[in-house]
Z-matrix of the N, CA and C atoms (Angstrom, degrees):
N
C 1 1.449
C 2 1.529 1 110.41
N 3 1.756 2 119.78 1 -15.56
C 4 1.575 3 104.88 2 -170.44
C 5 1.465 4 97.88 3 -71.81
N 6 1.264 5 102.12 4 -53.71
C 7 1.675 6 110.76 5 173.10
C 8 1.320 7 119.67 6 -21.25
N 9 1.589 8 105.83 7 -69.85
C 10 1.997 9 102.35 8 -170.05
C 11 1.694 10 93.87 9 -61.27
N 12 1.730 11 147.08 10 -30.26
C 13 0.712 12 149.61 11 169.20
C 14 1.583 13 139.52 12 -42.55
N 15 1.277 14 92.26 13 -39.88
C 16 1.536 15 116.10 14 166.42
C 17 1.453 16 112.20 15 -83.83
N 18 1.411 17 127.71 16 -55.43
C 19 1.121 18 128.03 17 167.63
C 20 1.637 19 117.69 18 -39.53
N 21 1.401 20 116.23 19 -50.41
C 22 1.463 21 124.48 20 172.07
C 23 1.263 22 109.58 21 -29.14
N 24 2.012 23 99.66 22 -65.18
C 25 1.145 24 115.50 23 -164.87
C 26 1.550 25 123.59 24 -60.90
N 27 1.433 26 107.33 25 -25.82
C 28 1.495 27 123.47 26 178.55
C 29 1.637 28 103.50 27 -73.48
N 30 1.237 29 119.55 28 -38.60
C 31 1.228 30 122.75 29 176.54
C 32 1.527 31 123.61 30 -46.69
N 33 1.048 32 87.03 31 -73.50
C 34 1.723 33 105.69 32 171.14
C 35 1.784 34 114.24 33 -62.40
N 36 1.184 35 133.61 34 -3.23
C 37 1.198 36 150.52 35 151.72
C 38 1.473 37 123.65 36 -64.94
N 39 1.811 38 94.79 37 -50.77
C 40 1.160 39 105.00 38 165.57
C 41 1.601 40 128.93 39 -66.58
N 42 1.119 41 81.74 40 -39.12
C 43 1.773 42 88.79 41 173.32
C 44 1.460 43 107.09 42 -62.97
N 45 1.173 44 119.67 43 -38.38
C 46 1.407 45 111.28 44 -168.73
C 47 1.664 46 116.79 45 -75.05
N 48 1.470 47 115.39 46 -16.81
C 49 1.379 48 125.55 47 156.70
C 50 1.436 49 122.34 48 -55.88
N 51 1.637 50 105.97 49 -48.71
C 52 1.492 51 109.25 50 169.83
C 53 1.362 52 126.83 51 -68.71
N 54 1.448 53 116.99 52 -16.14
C 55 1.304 54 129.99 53 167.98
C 56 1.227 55 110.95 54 -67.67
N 57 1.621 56 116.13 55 -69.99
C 58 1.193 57 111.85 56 171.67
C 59 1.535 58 143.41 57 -28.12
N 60 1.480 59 100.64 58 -47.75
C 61 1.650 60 112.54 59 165.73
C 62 1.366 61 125.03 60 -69.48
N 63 1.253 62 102.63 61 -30.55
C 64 1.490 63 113.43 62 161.28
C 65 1.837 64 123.82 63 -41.32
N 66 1.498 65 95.75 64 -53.07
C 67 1.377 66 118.40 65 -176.99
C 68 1.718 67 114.13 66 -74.51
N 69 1.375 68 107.49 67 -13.69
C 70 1.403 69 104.70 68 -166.41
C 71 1.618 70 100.94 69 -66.30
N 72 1.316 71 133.96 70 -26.98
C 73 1.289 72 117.60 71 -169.23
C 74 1.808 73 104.76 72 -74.41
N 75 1.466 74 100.50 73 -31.49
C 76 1.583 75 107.09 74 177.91
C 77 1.586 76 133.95 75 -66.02
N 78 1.145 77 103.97 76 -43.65
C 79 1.720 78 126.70 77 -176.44
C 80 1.047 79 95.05 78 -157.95
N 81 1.477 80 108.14 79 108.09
C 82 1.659 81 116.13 80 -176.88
C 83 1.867 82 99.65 81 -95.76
N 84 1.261 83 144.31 82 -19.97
C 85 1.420 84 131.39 83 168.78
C 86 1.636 85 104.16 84 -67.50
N 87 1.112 86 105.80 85 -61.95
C 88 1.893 87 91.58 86 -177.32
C 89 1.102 88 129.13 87 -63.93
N 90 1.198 89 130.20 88 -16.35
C 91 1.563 90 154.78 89 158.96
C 92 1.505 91 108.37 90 -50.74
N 93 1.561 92 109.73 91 -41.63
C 94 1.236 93 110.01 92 177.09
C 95 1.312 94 128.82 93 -79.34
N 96 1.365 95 93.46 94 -22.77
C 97 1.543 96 117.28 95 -154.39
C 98 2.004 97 98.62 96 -84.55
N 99 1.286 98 100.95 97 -37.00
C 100 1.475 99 124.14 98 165.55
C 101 1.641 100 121.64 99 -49.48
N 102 1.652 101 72.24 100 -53.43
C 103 2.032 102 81.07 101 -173.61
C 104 1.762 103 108.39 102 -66.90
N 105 0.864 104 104.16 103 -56.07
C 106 1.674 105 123.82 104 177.15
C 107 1.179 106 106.74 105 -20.33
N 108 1.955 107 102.03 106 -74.46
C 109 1.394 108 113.33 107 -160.63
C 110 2.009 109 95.19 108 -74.43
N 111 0.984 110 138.83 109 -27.98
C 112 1.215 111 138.47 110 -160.43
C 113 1.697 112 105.94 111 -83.55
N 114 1.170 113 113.36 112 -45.20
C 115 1.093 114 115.03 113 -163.94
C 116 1.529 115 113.02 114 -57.17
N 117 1.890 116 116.44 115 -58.65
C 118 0.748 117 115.42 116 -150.05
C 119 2.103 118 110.20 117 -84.01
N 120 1.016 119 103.72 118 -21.42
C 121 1.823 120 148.87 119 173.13
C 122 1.492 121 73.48 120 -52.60
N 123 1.726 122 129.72 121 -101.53
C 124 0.984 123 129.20 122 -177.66
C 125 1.860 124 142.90 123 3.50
N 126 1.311 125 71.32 124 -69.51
C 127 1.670 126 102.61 125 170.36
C 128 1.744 127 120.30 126 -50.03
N 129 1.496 128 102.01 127 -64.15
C 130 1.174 129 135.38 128 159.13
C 131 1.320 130 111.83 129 -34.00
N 132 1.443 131 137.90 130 -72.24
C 133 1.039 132 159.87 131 152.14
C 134 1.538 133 113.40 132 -4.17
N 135 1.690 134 90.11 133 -72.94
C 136 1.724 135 96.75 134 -170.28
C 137 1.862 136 108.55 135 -90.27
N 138 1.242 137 118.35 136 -10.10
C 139 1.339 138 117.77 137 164.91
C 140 1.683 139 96.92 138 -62.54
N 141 1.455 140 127.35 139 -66.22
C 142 1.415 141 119.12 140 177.31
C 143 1.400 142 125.42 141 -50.45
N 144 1.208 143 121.54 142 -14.50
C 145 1.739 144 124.19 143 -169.96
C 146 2.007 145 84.28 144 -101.24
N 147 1.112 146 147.55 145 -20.12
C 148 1.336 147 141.95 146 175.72
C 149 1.372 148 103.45 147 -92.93
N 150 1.782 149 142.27 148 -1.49
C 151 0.849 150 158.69 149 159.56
C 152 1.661 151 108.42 150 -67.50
N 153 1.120 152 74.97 151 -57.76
C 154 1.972 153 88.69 152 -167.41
C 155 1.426 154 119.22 153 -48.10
N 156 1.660 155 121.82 154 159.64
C 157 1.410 156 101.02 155 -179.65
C 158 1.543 157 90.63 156 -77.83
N 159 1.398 158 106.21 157 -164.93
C 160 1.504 159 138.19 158 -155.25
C 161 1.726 160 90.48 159 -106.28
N 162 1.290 161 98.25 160 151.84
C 163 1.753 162 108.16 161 -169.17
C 164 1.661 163 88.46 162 -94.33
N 165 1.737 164 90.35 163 152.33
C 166 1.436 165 106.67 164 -174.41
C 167 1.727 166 116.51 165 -72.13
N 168 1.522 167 109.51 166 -13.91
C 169 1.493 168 131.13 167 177.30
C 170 1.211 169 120.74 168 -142.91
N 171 1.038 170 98.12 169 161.74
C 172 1.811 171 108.79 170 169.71
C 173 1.394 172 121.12 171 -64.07
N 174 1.625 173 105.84 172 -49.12
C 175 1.678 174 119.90 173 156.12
C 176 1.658 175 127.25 174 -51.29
N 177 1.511 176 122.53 175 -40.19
C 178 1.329 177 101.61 176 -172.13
C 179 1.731 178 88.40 177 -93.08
N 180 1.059 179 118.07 178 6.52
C 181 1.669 180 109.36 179 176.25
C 182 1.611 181 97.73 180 -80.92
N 183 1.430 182 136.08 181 -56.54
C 184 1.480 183 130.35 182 -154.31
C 185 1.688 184 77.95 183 -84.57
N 186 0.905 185 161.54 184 -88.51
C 187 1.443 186 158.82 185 -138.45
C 188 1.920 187 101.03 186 -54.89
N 189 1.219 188 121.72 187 -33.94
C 190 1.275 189 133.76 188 177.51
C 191 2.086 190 96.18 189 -63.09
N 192 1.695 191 96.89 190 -60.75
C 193 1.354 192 92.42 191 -154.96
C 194 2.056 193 98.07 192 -71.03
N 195 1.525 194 110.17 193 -29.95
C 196 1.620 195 103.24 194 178.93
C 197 1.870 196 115.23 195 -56.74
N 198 1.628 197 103.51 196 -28.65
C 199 1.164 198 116.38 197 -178.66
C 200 1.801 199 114.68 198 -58.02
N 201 1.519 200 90.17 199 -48.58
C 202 1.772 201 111.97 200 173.24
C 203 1.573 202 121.25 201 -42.15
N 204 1.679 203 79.08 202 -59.97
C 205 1.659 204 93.00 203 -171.02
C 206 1.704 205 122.84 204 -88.07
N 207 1.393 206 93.80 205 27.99
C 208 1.731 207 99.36 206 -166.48
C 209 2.044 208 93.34 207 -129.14
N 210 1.210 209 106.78 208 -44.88
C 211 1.393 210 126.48 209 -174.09
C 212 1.629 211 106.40 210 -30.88
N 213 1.294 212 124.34 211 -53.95
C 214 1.343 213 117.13 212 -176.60
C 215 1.585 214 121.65 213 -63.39
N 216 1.550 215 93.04 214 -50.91
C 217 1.662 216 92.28 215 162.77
C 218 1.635 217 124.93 216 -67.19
N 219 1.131 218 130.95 217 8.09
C 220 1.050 219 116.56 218 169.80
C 221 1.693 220 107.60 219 -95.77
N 222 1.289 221 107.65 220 -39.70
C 223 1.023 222 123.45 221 -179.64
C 224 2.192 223 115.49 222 -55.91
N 225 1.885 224 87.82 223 -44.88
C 226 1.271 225 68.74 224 172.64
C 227 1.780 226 120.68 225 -83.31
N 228 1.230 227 111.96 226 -20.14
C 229 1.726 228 115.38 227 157.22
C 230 1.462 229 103.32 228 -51.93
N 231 0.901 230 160.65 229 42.29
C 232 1.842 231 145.18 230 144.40
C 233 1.210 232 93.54 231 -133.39
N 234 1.232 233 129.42 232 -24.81
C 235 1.418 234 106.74 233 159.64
C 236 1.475 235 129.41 234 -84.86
N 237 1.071 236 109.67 235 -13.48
C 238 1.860 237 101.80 236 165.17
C 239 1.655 238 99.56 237 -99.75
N 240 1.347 239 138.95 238 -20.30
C 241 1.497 240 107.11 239 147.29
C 242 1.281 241 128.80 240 -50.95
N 243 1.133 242 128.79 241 -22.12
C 244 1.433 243 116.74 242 -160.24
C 245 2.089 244 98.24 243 -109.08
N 246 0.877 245 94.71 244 -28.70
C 247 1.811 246 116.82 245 146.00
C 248 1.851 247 108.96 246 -37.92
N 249 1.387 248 100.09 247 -59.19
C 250 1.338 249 99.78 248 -159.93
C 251 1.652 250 103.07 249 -86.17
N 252 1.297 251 116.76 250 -29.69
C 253 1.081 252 129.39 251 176.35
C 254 1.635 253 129.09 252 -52.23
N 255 1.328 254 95.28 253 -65.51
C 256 1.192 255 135.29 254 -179.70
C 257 2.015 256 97.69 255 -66.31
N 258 1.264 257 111.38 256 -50.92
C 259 1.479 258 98.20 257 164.18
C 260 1.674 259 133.94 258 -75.33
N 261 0.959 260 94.95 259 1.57
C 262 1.372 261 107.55 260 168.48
C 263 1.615 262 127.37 261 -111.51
N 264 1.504 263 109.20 262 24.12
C 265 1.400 264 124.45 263 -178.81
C 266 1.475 265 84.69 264 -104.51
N 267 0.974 266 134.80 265 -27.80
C 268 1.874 267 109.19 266 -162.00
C 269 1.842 268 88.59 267 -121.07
Protein backbone atom coordinates (compact mmCIF):
# COMPACT_ATOMS: atom_id res chain seq x y z
CA UNK A 1 0.00 0.00 0.00
CA UNK A 2 3.07 2.62 0.55
CA UNK A 3 3.70 2.16 -3.06
CA UNK A 4 0.07 2.73 -4.63
CA UNK A 5 0.45 5.65 -1.96
CA UNK A 6 3.37 7.31 -3.15
CA UNK A 7 2.47 6.93 -6.62
CA UNK A 8 -0.94 8.78 -5.74
CA UNK A 9 1.09 11.21 -4.17
CA UNK A 10 3.41 11.71 -7.20
CA UNK A 11 0.37 11.96 -9.22
CA UNK A 12 -1.26 14.69 -7.80
CA UNK A 13 2.21 16.48 -7.65
CA UNK A 14 2.33 15.97 -11.01
CA UNK A 15 -0.69 17.52 -11.70
CA UNK A 16 0.19 20.31 -9.75
CA UNK A 17 3.27 21.01 -12.11
CA UNK A 18 0.88 20.99 -15.01
CA UNK A 19 -1.26 23.36 -13.26
CA UNK A 20 1.28 25.49 -12.46
CA UNK A 21 2.49 26.05 -16.07
CA UNK A 22 -0.77 26.42 -17.02
CA UNK A 23 -1.08 29.49 -14.76
CA UNK A 24 2.15 31.06 -15.75
CA UNK A 25 0.53 33.22 -18.43
CA UNK A 26 -2.09 34.27 -15.60
CA UNK A 27 -0.24 34.92 -12.26
CA UNK A 28 3.20 34.42 -12.96
CA UNK A 29 4.50 34.57 -8.87
CA UNK A 30 2.21 31.70 -7.82
CA UNK A 31 2.76 29.77 -10.85
CA UNK A 32 6.20 29.86 -9.84
CA UNK A 33 5.88 29.36 -6.51
CA UNK A 34 3.84 26.03 -7.52
CA UNK A 35 6.27 24.89 -10.02
CA UNK A 36 9.27 25.10 -7.68
CA UNK A 37 7.77 23.52 -4.75
CA UNK A 38 6.05 20.72 -7.03
CA UNK A 39 8.51 19.88 -9.24
CA UNK A 40 11.25 18.90 -7.28
CA UNK A 41 8.83 17.09 -4.25
CA UNK A 42 7.51 15.27 -7.33
CA UNK A 43 10.48 13.72 -8.50
CA UNK A 44 11.44 12.72 -5.10
CA UNK A 45 8.23 11.18 -4.52
CA UNK A 46 8.06 8.83 -7.45
CA UNK A 47 11.86 7.88 -7.34
CA UNK A 48 10.71 6.57 -3.65
CA UNK A 49 7.37 4.86 -4.77
CA UNK A 50 9.86 2.79 -7.60
CA UNK A 51 11.96 2.12 -4.47
CA UNK A 52 9.28 0.63 -2.58
CA UNK A 53 8.44 -3.01 -2.43
CA UNK A 54 5.52 -4.02 -4.68
CA UNK A 55 1.90 -4.13 -3.11
CA UNK A 56 0.60 -7.43 -1.95
CA UNK A 57 -2.67 -6.75 -4.38
CA UNK A 58 -4.10 -5.03 -6.96
CA UNK A 59 -6.69 -3.60 -4.35
CA UNK A 60 -4.52 -2.24 -1.55
CA UNK A 61 -2.36 -0.81 -4.52
CA UNK A 62 -5.43 1.42 -6.25
CA UNK A 63 -6.86 2.24 -2.63
CA UNK A 64 -3.06 3.08 -1.60
CA UNK A 65 -2.65 5.24 -4.82
CA UNK A 66 -6.62 6.99 -4.33
CA UNK A 67 -5.37 7.41 -0.71
CA UNK A 68 -2.09 9.30 -2.22
CA UNK A 69 -3.76 11.31 -4.57
CA UNK A 70 -6.59 12.60 -2.33
CA UNK A 71 -4.34 13.17 0.99
CA UNK A 72 -3.32 16.76 0.32
CA UNK A 73 -6.70 17.94 -0.30
CA UNK A 74 -8.04 16.64 2.58
CA UNK A 75 -5.52 17.88 4.53
CA UNK A 76 -5.77 21.19 3.06
CA UNK A 77 -9.80 21.03 3.80
CA UNK A 78 -9.20 20.70 7.81
CA UNK A 79 -7.31 23.40 7.67
CA UNK A 80 -9.68 25.94 6.30
CA UNK A 81 -12.39 24.24 8.49
CA UNK A 82 -10.80 24.87 11.45
CA UNK A 83 -9.92 28.41 9.79
CA UNK A 84 -13.52 28.86 9.37
CA UNK A 85 -14.39 27.67 12.63
CA UNK A 86 -12.09 29.02 14.72
CA UNK A 87 -12.94 32.49 12.96
CA UNK A 88 -16.16 32.43 13.79
CA UNK A 89 -15.69 31.98 17.63
CA UNK A 90 -14.86 35.66 18.25
Amino acid sequence: MKRGFLFGLGSFLCLGVLFGLMQLSNDVTTAAIVVTISVPLSILVIRAANRAPANRSRGHGVIGWLIGFLIIDAVLLCIFGIIVIFSNLS
